[in-house]
C-alpha positions as CSV (number, residue, x, y, z in Angstrom):
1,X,1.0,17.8,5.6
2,X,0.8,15.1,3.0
3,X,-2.2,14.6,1.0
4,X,-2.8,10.9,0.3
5,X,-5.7,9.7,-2.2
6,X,-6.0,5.4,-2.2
7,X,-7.4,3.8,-5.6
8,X,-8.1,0.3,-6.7
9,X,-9.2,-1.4,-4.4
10,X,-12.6,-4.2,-4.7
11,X,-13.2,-7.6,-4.7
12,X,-11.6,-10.4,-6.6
13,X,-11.4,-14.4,-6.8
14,X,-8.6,-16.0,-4.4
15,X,-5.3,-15.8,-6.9
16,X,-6.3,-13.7,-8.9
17,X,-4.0,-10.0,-8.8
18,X,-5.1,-6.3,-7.8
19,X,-2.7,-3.3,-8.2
20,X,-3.6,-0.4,-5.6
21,X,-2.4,3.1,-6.4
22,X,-1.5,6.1,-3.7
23,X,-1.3,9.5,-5.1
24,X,0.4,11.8,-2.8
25,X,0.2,15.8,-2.7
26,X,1.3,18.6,-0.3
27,X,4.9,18.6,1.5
28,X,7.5,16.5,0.5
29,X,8.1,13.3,2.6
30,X,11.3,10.6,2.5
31,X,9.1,7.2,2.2
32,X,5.8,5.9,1.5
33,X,4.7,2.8,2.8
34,X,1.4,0.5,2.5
35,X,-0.4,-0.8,5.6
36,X,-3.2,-3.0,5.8
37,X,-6.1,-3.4,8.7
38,X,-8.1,-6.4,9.1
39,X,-11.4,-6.7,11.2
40,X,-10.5,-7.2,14.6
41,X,-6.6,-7.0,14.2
42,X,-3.8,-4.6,14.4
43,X,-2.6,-2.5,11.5
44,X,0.3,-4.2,9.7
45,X,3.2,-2.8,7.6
46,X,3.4,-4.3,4.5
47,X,5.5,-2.4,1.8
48,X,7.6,0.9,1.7
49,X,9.6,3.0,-1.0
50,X,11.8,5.8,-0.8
51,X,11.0,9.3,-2.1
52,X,12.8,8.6,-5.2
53,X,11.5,5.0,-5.6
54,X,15.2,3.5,-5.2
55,X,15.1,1.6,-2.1
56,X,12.1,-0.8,-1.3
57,X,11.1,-3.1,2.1
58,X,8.6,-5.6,2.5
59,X,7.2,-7.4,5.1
60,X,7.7,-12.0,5.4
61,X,4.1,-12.3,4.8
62,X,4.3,-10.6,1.3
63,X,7.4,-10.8,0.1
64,X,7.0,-12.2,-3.3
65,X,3.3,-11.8,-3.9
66,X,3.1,-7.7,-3.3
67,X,5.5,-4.9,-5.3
68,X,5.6,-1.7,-4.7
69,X,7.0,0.7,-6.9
70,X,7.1,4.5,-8.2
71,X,8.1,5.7,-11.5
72,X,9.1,9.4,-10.2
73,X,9.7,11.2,-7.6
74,X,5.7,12.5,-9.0
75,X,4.5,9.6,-9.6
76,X,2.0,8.1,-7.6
77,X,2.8,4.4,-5.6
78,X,1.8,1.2,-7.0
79,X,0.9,-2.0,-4.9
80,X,0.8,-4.6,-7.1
81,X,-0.9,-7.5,-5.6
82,X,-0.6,-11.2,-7.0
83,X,-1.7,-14.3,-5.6
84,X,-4.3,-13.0,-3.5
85,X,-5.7,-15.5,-0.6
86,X,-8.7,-14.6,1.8
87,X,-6.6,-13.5,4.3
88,X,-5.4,-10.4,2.4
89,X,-9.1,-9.1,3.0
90,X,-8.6,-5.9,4.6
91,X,-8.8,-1.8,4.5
92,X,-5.3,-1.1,2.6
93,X,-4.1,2.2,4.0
94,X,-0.8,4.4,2.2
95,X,1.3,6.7,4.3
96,X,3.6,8.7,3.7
97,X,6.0,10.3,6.0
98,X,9.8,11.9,7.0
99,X,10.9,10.1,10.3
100,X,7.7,8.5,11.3
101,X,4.6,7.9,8.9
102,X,2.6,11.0,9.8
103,X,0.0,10.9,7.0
104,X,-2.4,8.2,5.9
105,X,-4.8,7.8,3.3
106,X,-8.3,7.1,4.1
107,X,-8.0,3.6,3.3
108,X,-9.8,1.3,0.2
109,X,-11.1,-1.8,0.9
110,X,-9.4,-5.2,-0.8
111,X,-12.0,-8.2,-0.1
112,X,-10.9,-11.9,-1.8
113,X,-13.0,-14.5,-2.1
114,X,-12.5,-17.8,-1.5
């Protein structure tokens, strides 16, 4: 099992930037990703890294405006968050994982004002 830890999460002014950090112990695992939840909708991918911090995917709705990177392979994972409209309001969840994303953190909430 993975142990993931969220950080950086709280509220800020619509464009303004957070950057959210995972730090991961435990097993090792291939990729980490970073979800998001809203109130009354699904949980959505948004970002994901390799083990090594090589290979990076994002989702259409971020692309540009979210980065996620790693400096190691012990390094914890950075979402950097620019931008940032109300609709990014949300529980930001990171997950880790070897096939499927079998561990998640237990969330930190992101709330931007209008």
């Amino acid at each position: 099992q993975v142990q993931l830890a969220e950080s950086g999460g709280g509220l800020v002014q619509a464009g303004g930037s957070l950057r959210l950090s995972c730090a991961a112990s435990g097993r090792s695992f291939s990729y980490m990703g970073w979800f998001r939840q809203a109130p009354g909708k699904e949980r959505e991918f948004l970002a994901g890294i390799t083990w090594s911090g090589d290979r990076t995917n994002y989702a259409d709705s971020v692309k540009g405006r979210f980065t996620i990177s790693r400096n190691n392979a012990k390094a914890p994972v950075y979402l950097q968050m620019t931008s940032l409209k109300p609709e990014d309001t949300a529980v930001y969840y990171c997950a880790a994982g070897t096939g499927t994303y079998d561990d998640w953190g237990q969330g930190t909430q992101v709330t931007v004002s209008s």
